[in-house]
C-alpha positions in Angstrom: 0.0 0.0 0.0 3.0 2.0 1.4 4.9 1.4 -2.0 1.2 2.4 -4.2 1.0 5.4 -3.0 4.3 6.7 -3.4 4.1 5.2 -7.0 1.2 7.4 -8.0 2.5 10.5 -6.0 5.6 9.7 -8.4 3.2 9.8 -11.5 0.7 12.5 -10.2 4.5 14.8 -9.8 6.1 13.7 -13.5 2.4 14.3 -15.0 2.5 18.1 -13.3 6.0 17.9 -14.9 4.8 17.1 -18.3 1.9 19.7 -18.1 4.1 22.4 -17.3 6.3 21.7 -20.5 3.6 21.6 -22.8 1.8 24.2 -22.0 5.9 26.2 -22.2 5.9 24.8 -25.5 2.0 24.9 -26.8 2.0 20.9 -28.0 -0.4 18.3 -27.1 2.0 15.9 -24.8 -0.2 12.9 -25.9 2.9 10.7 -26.3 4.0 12.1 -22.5 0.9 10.5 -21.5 1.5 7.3 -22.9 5.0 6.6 -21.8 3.9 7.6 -18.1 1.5 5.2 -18.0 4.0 2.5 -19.7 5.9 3.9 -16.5 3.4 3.3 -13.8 1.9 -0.7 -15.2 5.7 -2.5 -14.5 5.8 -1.0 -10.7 2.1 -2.9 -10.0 3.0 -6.4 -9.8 5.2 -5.7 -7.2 2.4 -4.7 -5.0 0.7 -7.5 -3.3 -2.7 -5.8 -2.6 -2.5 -3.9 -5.8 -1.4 -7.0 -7.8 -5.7 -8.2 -7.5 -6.6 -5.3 -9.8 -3.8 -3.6 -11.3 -5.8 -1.6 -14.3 -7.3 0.7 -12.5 -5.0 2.7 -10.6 -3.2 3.4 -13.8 -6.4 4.6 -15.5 -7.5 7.1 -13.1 -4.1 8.8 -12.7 -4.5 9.0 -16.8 -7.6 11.1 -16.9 -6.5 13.4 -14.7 -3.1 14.5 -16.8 -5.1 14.2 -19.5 -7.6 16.5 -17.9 -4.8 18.5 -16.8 -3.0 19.1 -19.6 -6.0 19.9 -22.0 -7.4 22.6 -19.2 -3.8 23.8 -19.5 -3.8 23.8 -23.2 -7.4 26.2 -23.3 -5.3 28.4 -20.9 -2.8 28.9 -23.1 -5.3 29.0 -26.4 -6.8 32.0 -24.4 -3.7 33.6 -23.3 -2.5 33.5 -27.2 -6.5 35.1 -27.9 -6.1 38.0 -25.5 -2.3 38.3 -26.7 -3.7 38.5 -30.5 -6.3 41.4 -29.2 -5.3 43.5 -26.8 -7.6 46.1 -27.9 -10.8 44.1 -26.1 -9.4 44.7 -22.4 -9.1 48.3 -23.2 -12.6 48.7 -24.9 -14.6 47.1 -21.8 -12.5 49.6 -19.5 -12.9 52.3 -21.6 -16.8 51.5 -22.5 -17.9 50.3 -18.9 -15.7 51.0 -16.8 -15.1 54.7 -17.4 -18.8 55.6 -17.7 -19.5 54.1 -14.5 -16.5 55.5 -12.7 -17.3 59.0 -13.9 -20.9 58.4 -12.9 -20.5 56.8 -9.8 -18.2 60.3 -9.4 -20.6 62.5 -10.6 -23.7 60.9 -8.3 -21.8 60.4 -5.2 -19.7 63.5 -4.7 -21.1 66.2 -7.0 -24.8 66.1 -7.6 -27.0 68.3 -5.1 -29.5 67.0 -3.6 -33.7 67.7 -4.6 -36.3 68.0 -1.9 -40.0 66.9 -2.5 -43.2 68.7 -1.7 -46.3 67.2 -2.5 -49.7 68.9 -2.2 -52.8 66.8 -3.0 -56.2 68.5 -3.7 -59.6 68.4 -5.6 -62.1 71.0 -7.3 -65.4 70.2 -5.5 -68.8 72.5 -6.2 -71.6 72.6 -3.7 -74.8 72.3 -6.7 -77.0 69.5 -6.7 -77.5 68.6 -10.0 -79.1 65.7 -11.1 -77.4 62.3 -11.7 -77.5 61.1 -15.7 -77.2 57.5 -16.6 -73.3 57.6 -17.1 -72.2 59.1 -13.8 -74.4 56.2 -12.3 -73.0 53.3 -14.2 -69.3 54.8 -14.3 -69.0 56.9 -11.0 -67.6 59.9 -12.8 -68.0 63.6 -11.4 -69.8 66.3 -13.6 -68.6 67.5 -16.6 -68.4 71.1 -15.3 -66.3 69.6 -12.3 -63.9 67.7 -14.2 -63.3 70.4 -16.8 -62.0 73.0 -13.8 -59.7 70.1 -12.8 -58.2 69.6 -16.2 -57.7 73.6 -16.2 -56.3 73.3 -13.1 -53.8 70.9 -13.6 -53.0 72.8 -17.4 -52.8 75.8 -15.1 -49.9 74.4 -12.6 -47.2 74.0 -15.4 -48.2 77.4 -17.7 -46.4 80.4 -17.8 -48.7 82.6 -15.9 -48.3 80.4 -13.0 -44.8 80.7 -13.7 -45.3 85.1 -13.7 -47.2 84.4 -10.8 -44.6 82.7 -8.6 -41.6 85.5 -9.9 -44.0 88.1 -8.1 -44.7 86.1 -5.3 -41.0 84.7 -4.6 -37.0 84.8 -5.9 -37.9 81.5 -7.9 -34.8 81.7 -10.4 -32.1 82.2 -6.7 -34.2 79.3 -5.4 -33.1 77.1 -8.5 -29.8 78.3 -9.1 -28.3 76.8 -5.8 -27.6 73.0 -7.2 -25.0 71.4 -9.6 -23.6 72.6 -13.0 -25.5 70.4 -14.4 -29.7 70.5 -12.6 -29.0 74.2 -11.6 -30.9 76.8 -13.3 -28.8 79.4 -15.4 -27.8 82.8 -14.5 -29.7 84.5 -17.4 -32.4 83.0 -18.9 -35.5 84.1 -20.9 -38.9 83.3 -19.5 -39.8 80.5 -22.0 -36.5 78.9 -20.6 -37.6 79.4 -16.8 -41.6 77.9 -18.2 -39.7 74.8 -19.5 -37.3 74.2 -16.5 -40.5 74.7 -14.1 -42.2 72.1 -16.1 -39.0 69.6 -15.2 -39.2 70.5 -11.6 -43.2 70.1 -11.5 -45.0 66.9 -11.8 -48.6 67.1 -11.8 -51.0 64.2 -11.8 -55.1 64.4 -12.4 -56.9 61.2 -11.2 -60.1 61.3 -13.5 -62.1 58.7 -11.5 -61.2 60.2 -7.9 -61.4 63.8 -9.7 -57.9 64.7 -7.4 -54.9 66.4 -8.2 -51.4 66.2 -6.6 -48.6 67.9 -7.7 -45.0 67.5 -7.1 -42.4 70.5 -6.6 -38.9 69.6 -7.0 -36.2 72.4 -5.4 -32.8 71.6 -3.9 -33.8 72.5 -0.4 -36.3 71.1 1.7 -38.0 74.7 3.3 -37.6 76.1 -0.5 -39.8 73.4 -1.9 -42.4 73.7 0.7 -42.4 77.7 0.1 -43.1 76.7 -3.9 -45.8 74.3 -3.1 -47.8 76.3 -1.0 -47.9 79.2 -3.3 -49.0 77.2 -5.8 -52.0 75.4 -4.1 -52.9 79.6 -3.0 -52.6 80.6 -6.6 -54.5 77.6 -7.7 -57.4 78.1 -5.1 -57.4 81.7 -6.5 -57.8 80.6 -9.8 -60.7 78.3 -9.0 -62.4 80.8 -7.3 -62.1 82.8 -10.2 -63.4 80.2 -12.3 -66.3 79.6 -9.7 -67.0 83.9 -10.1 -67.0 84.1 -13.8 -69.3 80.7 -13.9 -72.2 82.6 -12.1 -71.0 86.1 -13.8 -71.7 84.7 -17.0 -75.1 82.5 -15.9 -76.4 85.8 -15.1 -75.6 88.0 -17.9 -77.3 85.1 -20.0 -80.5 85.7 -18.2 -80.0 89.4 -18.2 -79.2 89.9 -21.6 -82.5 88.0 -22.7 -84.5 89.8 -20.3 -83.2 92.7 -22.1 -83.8 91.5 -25.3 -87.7 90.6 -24.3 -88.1 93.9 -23.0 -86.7 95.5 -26.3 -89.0 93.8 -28.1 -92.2 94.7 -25.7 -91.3 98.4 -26.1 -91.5 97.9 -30.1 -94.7 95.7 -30.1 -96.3 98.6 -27.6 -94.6 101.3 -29.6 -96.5 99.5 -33.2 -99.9 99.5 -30.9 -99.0 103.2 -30.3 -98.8 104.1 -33.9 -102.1 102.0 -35.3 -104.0 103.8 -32.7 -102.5 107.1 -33.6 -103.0 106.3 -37.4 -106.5 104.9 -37.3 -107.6 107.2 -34.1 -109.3 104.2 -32.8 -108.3 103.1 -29.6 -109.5 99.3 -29.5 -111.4 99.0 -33.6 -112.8 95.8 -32.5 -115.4 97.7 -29.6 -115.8 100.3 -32.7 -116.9 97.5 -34.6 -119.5 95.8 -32.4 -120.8 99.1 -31.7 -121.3 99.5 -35.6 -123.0 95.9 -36.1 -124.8 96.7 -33.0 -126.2 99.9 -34.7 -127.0 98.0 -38.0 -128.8 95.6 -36.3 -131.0 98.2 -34.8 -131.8 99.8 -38.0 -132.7 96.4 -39.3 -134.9 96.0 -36.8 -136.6 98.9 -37.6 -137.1 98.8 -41.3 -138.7 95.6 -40.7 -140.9 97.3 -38.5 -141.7 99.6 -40.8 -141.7 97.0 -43.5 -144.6 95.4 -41.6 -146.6 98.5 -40.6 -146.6 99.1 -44.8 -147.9 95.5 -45.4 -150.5 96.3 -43.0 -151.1 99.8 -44.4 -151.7 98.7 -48.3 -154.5 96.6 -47.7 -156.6 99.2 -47.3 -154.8 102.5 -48.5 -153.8 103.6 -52.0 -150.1 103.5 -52.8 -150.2 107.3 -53.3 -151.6 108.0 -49.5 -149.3 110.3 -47.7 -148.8 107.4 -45.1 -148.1 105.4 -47.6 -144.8 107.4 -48.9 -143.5 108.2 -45.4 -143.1 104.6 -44.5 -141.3 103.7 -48.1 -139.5 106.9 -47.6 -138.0 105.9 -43.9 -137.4 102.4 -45.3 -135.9 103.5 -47.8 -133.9 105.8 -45.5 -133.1 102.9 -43.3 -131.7 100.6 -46.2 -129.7 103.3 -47.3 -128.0 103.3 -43.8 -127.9 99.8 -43.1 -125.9 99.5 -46.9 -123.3 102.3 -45.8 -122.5 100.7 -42.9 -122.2 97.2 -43.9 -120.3 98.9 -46.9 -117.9 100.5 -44.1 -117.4 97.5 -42.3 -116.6 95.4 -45.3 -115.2 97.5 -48.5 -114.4 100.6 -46.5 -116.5 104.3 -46.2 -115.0 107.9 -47.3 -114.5 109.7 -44.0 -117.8 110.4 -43.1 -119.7 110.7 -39.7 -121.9 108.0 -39.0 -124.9 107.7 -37.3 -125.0 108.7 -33.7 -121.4 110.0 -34.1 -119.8 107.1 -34.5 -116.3 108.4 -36.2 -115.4 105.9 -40.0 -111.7 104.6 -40.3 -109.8 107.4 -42.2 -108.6 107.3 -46.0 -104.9 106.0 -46.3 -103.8 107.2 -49.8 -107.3 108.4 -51.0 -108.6 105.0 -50.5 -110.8 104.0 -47.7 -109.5 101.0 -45.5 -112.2 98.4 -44.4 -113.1 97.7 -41.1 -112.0 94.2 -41.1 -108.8 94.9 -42.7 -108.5 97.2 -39.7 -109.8 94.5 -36.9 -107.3 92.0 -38.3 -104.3 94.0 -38.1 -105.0 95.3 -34.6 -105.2 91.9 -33.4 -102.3 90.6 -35.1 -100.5 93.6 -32.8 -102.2 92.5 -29.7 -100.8 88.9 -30.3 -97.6 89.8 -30.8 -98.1 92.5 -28.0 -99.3 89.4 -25.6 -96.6 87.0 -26.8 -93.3 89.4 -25.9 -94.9 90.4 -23.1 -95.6 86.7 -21.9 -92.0 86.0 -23.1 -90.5 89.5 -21.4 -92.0 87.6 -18.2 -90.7 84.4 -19.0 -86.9 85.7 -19.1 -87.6 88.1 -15.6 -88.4 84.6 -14.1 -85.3 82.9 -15.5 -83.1 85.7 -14.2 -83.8 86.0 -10.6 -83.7 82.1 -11.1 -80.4 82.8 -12.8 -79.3 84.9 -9.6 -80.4 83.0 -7.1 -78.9 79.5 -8.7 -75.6 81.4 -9.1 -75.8 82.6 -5.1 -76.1 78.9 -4.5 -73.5 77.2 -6.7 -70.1 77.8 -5.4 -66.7 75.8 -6.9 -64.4 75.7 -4.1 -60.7 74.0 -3.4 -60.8 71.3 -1.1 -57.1 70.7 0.2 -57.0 67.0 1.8 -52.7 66.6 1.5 -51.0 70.2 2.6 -47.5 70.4 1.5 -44.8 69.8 4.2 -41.1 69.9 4.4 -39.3 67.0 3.4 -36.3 65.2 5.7 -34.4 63.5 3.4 -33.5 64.0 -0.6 -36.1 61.8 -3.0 -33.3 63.1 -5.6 -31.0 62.4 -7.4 -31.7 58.5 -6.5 -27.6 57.9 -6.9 -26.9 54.1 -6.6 -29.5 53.4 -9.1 -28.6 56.1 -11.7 -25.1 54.3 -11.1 -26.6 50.7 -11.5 -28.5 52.4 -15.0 -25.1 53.7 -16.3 -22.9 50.7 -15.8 -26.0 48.4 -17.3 -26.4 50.5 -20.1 -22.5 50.8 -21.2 -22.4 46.9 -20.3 -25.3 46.9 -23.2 -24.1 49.1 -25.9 -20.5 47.6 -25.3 -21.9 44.0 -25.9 -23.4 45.2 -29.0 -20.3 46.8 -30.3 -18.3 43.8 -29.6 -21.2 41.6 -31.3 -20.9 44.1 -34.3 -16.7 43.9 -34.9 -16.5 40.4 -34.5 -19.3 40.0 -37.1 -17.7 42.2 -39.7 -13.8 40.5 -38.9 -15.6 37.3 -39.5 -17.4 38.7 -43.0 -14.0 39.7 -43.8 -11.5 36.6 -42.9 
């Protein structure tokens, strides 16, 4: 056992020996192999518990040269690789390494910190309208409601909120504290300062909850707070504005078409004004009933008379004195009854009728008829009753219009107040640094991908 063990430390040691010299040398030591083992089989026999099984011991110590020398052999193809291109060493600390360095540089020593202030709020309105069939199957606000939010939330990253905070506070000092490289400039035009605000500012509109929050970004804690809570006073300004010019404009609706009714009252009156004035009647229809009241009472009477002649010329001669008076007053009365059915239907010269009833005076030398006259006056009294129905109409719809707009008020409600942050929520350095190094790992990969691809094409 003794003299087995020495005999494969002996081979183990010359097989080491071998290895060494072909990997010096860059051969494959197959033929070293094969005379080590031709070494190793005569020394067995002398073994008396090896002398049972003597293949195996020489096998084993075989695959492990073998082994050996072939791991030694990839060592050295690589060694040779890295010896033929030297540039790839210098390209992954040039590509990856450097980037990263410089970032992990950059992050860790030189950025400036950015402090967080969040302020979380909702446009609410106190008016009870009623529900449609939408806002009950989806749960979504009013339209009115969630078109102030979107102009809020437009609002928070414009310019005049911008003009607004200059007159309120130093907001370009407040953002030129910070690095070369996040700090504001020294002298910059306003659209610049609008688009830097809108990096600093993150605002988010949640259309189901119908809730804003909005982010300011400064590089100190108390400055960001400062920023925040102007901007949640100019925004409840602004709503409150909104709110005011809502009802401003509800009224003046109602107000301008009660102006417009009564405009067109004062014209319909002023028309009834003039057809009076024209026709110097003040209502024609009385005149008329009072005219076919006067007909009929001279009808009446000539057929009184009518009769009393009947009765007469049974026994008188057609030449009795009697006799002519009655044809003379029915004659009379026909006569009468003729002119004023003439007036109320063809029209009369501008003559006094009977028991001073006044006729309808000639327009143009031509005499107007009564019912031309009856059918224009009540064409003005409609019109005069419509506009003045609708005159009453829009005075009901204003103080309607006032009262709804006393009612309705759009207000701010404020449910997150901004605070002053404790620790930076910017830059977030270790995983910028984890970004960069992942990113020139990425491109580098690619590059390498790309020259080895061509070099191939081109061998």
């Amino acid at each position: 056992m003794i003299l087995a063990g020495k005999l494969r430390r002996g081979a183990a040691a010359k097989g080491s020996d071998m290895a060494d010299e072909a990997s010096r040398k860059g051969e494959v030591l197959t033929t070293a192999v094969k005379s080590e083992s031709a070494v190793a089989v005569p020394a067995k026999p002398k073994l008396s518990v090896a002398a049972a099984n003597p293949a195996p011991v020489p096998n084993e110590e075989t695959n492990k040269v073998v082994h050996i020398v072939r791991r030694l052999q990839e060592e050295t193809i690589q060694r040779g690789a890295l010896k033929q291109r030297p540039w790839v060493p210098i390209s992954l600390a040039v590509c990856i390494a450097l980037p990263t360095f410089v970032a992990a540089l950059f992050y860790l020593f030189m950025a400036s910190d950015r402090f967080i202030s969040e302020a979380r709020f909702a446009v609410r309105s106190n008016e009870s309208k009623a529900i449609d069939a939408l806002g009950m199957i989806t749960g979504m606000p009013s339209s009115q409601t969630v078109s102030d939010s979107y102009i809020v939330a437009d609002y928070i990253g414009s310019r005049d909120m911008v003009e607004e905070l200059e007159r309120r506070l130093p907001l370009r000092s407040m953002f030129t504290d910070g690095d070369f490289f996040s700090r504001l400039g020294d002298e910059v035009t306003l659209e610049e300062l609008v688009e830097y605000w809108q990096s600093h500012i993150d605002v988010y509109y949640d259309s189901t909850k119908n809730t804003i929050s909005a982010e300011v970004q400064a590089f100190s804690a108390d400055g960001a707070d400062r920023i925040a809570r102007e901007v949640v006073d100019i925004v409840r300004i602004l709503v409150n504005e909104l709110s005011a010019q809502a009802r401003r404009d509800a009224v003046q609706f109602a107000a301008s078409e009660v102006a417009r009714a009564e405009l067109r009252v004062r014209g319909v009156r002023q028309d009834m004004l003039n057809f009076r004035v024209a026709h110097n009647e003040l209502d024609p229809t009385q005149s008329a009933e009072a005219i076919l009241g006067i007909a009929a009472e001279l009808e009446g009477e000539r057929s009184k008379l009518a009769s009393e002649l009947a009765s007469l010329s049974g026994y008188l001669a057609d030449d009795a004195p009697s006799i002519q008076r009655l044809k003379a007053r029915i004659a009379a009365l026909a006569g009468e009854i003729a002119r004023i059915q003439g007036q109320i239907s063809t029209g009369v010269s501008s003559e006094t009728t009977l028991r001073g009833t006044s006729a309808t005076p000639v327009e143009n030398g031509a005499p107007e008829a009564m019912a031309s006259v009856i059918g224009t006056y009540q064409e003005l009294l409609l019109n005069q009753e419509f506009a003045e129905k609708a005159y009453t109409a829009a005075a009901a719809s204003l103080e309607h219009a006032r009262a709804e707009a006393a009612r309705t008020q759009t207000y701010l409600a404020i449910y997150g107040q901004p605070s002053v942050a404790q620790e930076a929520a910017y830059p977030r350095r270790w995983l910028n640094i984890w970004v960069v190094f992942v990113l020139a790992s990425i491109l580098w990969a690619i590059g390498m991908l790309g020259i080895m691809t061509i070099r191939d094409h081109v061998r």
